[in-house]
N, C-alpha and C positions, 0 to 999 in steps of 0.2 A: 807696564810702563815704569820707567823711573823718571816717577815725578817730585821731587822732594823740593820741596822750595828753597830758596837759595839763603834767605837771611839766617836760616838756621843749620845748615851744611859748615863742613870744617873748612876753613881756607882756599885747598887746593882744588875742592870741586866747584866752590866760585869760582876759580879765576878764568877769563877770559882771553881769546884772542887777540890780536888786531887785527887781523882778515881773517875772513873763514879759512877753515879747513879746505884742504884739495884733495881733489878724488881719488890722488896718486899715497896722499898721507892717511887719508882713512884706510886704504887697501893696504898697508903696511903693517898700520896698528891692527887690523882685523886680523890678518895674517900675523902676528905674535900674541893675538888672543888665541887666537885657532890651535898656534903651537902650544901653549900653556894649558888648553884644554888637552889636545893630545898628549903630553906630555905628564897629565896627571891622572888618565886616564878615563876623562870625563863624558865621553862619548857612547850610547847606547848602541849597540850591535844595527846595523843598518839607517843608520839617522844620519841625512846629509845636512848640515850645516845652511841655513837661509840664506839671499843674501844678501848680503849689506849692503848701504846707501845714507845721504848726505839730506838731513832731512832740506823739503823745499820750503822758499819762506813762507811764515806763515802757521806753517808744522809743527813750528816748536812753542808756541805758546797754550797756555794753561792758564786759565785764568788769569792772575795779576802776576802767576810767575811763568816761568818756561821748563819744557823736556829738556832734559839730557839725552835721552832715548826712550824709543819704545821699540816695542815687537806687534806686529802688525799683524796679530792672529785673526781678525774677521774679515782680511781683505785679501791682500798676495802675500803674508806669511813673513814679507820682509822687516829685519831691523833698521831702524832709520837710527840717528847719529845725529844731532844739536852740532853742525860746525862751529860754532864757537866757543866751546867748551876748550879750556886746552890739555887739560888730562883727562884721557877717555877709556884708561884701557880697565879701572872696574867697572863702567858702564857698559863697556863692550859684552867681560862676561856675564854680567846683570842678565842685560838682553839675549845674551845667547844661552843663558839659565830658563829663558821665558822659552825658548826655541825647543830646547830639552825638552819641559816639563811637559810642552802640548805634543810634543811627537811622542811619551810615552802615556800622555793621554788617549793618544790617535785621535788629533783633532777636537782634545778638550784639554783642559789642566789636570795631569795628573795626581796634581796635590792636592786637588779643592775634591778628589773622589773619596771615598772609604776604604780601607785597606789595602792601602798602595802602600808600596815602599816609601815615597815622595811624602805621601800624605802624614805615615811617622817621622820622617824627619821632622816636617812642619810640625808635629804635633809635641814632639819633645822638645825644639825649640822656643815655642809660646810657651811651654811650663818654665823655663829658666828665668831670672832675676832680669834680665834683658830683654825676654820674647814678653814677659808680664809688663814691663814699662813702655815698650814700642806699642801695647795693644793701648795706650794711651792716643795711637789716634788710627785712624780709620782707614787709609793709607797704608800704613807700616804695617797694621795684623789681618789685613788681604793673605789668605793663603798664599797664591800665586808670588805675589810682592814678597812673602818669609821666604818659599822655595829658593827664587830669584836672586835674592841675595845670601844666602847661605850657600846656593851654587857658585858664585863668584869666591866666598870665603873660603869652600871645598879646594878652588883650584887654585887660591893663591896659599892656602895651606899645604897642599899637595906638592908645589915648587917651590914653597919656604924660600918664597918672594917674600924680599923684607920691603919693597918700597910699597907692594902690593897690602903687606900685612898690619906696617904701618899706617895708611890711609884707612884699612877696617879699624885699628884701633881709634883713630881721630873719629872716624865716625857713632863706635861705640861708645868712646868718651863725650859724644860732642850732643847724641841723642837717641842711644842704646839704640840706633837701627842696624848694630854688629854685636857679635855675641863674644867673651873675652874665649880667650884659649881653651881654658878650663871648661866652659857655656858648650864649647863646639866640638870638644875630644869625644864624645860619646856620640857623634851624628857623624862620623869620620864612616865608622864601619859600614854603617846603614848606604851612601854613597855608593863604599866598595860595592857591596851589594848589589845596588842598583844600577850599577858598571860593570859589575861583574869582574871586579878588579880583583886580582890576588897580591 
């Protein structure tokens, strides 16, 4: 789940809509996550993509705050979507990070196992200056949650998306839940790896 609470997120993942989101706009933005993933070669050999949905009311609350998204792993597998978020598209790969990690778990987290590929990404990323201050709460140094979001930072680094890379930075600067350039160039390979990317 990406559940980070809002008073301490950077600007643009607060901001809100005025109406929800439509079915026709989320399938859009899924679909240019899909491409970004495809496109950076994020996809494991036979893994179909969940699928996506608008969470129902109700859905999105958490306690005193609300989801952006989750991934629906102990029930129908699907990603739901906070409609009224109005930038969605790193929560989209978040969640479809969360989709990855349990299909090469086969139906567990393949990060939260021992000697997974996944498991060393996550596991060199908590030793960095940034994985060491996120484990400042509970939340953030969730295996699964590190994976999840270093797979969205894999695919926005991989398409050197600058609107994509600048939001990792805001959120690195804003409460080291991203890792800086330098934090992330040696988890680069491990990815290929695990993609099977050349």
């Amino acid at each position: 789940r990406n559940e980070r609470s809002a008073p301490t997120d950077p600007a643009f993942a607060r901001r809100k809509r005025d109406s929800p989101r439509s079915v026709k706009s989320l399938a859009v933005q899924n679909k240019n996550a899909l491409d970004s993933i495809d496109r950076a070669g994020g996809f494991p050999a036979g893994y179909e993509p969940p699928r996506v949905r608008l969470m129902k009311k109700g859905e999105e609350k958490l306690g005193r705050g609300e989801k952006r998204g989750e991934f629906l792993d102990k029930t129908s597998g699907e990603i739901t979507i906070n409609p009224m978020f109005a930038d969605i598209r790193l929560t989209l790969l978040h969640e479809h990070g969360h989709g990855v990690d349990y299909y090469l778990g086969h139906q567990s987290f393949s990060s939260e196992k021992s000697q997974t590929l996944a498991s060393k990404i996550v596991d060199r990323l908590l030793q960095t200056n940034s994985g060491i201050l996120a484990c400042q709460s509970a939340y953030l140094e969730r295996r699964r949650e590190v994976f999840a979001r270093a797979y969205a930072q894999y695919i926005a680094t991989k398409n050197n998306d600058a609107t994509l890379l600048k939001q990792i930075k805001e959120y690195h600067e804003k409460k080291s839940a991203q890792w800086t350039s330098e934090e992330f160039a040696p988890v680069i390979p491990l990815f290929e790896a695990l993609f099977s990317v050349k």
